[in-house]
N, C-alpha and C positions, 0 to 999 in steps of 0.2 A: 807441620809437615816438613820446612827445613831443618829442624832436628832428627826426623825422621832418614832424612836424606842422608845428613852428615853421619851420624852414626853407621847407616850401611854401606859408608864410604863412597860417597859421591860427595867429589871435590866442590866448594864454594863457587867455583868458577865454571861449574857445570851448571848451577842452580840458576832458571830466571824466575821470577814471580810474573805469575799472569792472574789478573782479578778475575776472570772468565765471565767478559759483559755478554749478558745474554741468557747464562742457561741460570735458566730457572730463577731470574730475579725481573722483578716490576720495573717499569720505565725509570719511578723516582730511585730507585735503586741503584740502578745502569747510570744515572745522571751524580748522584749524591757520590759516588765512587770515581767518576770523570772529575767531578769538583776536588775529592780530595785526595788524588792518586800520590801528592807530595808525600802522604803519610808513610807509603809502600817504603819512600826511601829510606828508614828508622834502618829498617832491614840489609843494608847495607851491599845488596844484590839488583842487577839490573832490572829493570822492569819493562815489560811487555805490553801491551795493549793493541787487541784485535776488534777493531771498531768498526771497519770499512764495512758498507752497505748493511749493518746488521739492522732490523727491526726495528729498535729505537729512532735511527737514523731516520727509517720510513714514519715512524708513528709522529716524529717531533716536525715533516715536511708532507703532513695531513693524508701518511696512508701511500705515501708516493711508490712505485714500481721500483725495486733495485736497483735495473741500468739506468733509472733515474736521480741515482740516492750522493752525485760523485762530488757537489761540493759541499754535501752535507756532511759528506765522510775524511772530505780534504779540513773542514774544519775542527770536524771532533777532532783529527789527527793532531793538527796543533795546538788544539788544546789542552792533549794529551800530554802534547811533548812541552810545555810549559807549565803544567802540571805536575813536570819530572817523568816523564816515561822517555826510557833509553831507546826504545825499538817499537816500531808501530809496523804491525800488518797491516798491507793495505790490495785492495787491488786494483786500484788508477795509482801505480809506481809515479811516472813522470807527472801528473799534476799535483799529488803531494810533495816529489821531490823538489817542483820549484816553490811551491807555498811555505815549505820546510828552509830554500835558501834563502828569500825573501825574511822569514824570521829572523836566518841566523844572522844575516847581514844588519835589521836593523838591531839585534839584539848585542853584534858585535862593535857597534857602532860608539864611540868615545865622547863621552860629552866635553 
């Protein structure tokens, strides 16, 4: 599909890659893809990941309610993003963005 793209003249920096957790794949599916989202990077385009509250979320915290799903979603999130995902949709903004500084601080961190 990013050949697709490029050829019909949509610039590289227009392109994001999103794995699309959720439609129409199995839980091990949604999880095997979270493990190896690093691979997306080959590709040389940012990558996206929209994980917040989806299904998975509920299925892996025994069936839980959505508005119940937000630090099961703050964790996929950084998993994501240490996984190499440049952008994560989320919809609890402020408690992933401080889960997100706490990472960045210890990952900035100099030994």
């Amino acid at each position: 599909k990013i050949d697709e793209c490029l050829k019909s003249g949509i610039n590289n920096e227009n392109i994001i890659i999103d794995p699309g957790f959720g439609f129409g794949k199995t839980l091990n599916h949604n999880l095997e893809i979270l493990k190896r989202l690093e691979e997306f990077n080959s590709l040389k385009l940012p990558l996206m990941v929209g994980i917040s509250r989806k299904s998975m979320i509920g299925s892996l915290l025994n069936d839980r309610a959505v508005d119940d799903r937000i630090i099961g979603s703050v964790v996929a999130a950084i998993m994501a993003v240490q996984n190499g995902a440049s952008i994560v949709r989320v919809h609890d903004v402020m408690e992933t963005r401080d889960a997100l500084n706490i990472l960045e601080s210890v990952s900035d961190l100099k030994e």
